[in-house]
N, C-alpha and C positions, 0 to 999 in steps of 0.2 A: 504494500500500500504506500503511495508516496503523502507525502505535505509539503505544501511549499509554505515556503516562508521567506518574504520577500520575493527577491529572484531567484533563490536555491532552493530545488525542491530534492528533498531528503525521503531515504529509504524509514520505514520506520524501523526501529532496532539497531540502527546503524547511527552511532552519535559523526560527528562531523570533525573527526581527528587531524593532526597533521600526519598520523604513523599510516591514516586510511588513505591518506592521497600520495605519499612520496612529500620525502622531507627534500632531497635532490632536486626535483622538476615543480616549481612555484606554480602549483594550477590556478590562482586567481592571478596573478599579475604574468602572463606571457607576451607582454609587448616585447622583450628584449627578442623573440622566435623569429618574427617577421622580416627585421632587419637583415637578420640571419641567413634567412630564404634567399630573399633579395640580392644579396651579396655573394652567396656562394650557391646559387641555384644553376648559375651557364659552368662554370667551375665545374660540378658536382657531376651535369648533366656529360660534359665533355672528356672526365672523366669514366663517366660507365659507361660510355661509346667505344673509349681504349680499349675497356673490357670484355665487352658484347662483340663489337663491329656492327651494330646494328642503330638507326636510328629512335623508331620505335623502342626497341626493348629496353633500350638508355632513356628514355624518358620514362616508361615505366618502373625501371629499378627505382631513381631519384625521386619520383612522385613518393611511390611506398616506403623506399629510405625516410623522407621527411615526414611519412606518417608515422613511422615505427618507434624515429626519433624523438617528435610528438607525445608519442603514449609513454614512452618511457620514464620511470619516474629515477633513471640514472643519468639524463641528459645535463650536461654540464652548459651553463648560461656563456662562459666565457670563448670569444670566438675562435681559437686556437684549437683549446679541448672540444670545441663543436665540431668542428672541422676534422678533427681527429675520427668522432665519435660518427660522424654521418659517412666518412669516407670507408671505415672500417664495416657500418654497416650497407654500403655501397659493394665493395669483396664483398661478402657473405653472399648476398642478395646473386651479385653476377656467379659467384660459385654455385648458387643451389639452382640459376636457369643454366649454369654450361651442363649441371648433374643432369639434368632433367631433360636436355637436347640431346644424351648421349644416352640417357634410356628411351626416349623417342627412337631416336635413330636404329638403334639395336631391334625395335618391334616394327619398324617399319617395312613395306614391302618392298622388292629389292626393282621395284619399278622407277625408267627415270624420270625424275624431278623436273620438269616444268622451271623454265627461266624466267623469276621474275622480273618485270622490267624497270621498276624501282631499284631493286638490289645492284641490275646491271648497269643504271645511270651513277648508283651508288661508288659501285668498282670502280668506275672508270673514271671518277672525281677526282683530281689531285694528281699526285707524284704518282705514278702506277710503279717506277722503280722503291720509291721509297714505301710504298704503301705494303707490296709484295715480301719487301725486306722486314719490315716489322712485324707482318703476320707469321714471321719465321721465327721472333723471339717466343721464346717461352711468357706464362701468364704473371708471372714477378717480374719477370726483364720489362716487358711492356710495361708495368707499373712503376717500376722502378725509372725508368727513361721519360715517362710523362709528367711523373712528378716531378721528378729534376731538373725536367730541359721542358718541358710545354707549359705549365706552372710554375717553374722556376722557383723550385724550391731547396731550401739547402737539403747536403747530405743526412743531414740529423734530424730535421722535420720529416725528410722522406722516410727514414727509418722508424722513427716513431708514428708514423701514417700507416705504414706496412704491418708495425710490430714487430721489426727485423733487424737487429741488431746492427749500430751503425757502420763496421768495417765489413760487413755481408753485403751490406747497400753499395758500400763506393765498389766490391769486388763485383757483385748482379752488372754494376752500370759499364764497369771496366770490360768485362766480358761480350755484353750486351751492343756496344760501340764496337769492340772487334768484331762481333758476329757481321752487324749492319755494315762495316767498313769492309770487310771478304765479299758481304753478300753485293752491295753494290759496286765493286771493282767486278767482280762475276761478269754483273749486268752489264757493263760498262762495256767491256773486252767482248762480249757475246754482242753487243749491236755496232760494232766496228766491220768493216766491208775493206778485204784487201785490195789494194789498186792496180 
């Protein structure tokens, strides 16, 4: 049965605690959220694109990130620790849709796939050498390179973003830049024409 009283309307049996809402996450005063949005919403979105490769499913990640975020009553106000906190659950999210495209795929039938035309404007956007080459790094390397160099974030924010220790991070990116520098000398030498 509820009661309202005033604007809050209350369960009955349930007094109106701070232990029942989260002492973490302020649920009467969330003006500091929106700012928050605002600010690291293209960030956030360009981010689970790195991860996806897809445009849709990066806006979907980042939608529900900022819900999950939201509900949370472990969300930290300060934009540093938010940024942490949405990004991390940003990974999670693009890990439980790659889980879940690779048990699709396994059930699916071994009929071929229909080109979509979207995808195919998609591919073909941008550096096709560079594009090629970074869908060749692994799913840390590509995290580790976006935070650093397209975010431009230092070595030790990106490790605390990751949760990976910071001489891991500078080795992922040291690696990561060797792979893309073989893989595009490759490409380079491969569209050369002798005279």
């Amino acid at each position: 049965m509820l009661e309202t009283i005033g604007s809050t309307q209350l369960l009955w049996g349930q007094a109106e605690r701070p232990e029942a809402r989260g002492t973490s996450l302020k649920t009467d005063d969330r003006s500091w959220f929106e700012p928050l949005v605002r600010s690291l919403g293209r960030p956030a979105w360009k981010y689970a694109f790195v991860l996806v490769h897809d445009v849709d499913v990066a806006q979907d990640l980042v939608q529900e990130a900022f819900a999950k975020v939201w509900a949370s009553a472990n969300t930290p106000a300060a934009e540093v620790e938010f940024r942490r906190y949405l990004y991390r659950t940003i990974i999670n999210l693009a890990h439980n849709y790659r889980s879940q495209q690779i048990r699709a795929a396994t059930l699916r039938d071994t009929d071929p796939a229909l080109i979509d035309p979207l995808d195919e404007v998609d591919r073909r956007a941008g550096d096709m050498a560079v594009r090629t080459a970074l869908k060749g790094l692994s799913v840390r390397e590509r995290q580790a390179i976006y935070l650093r160099y397209y975010e431009d974030q230092s070595f030790a924010e990106t490790a605390r973003i990751m949760g990976t220790p910071h001489v891991t991070v500078r080795v992922i990116v040291h690696r990561a830049l060797r792979k893309l520098k073989r893989q595009l000398q490759a490409n380079a030498s491969g569209d050369k024409v002798a005279i």
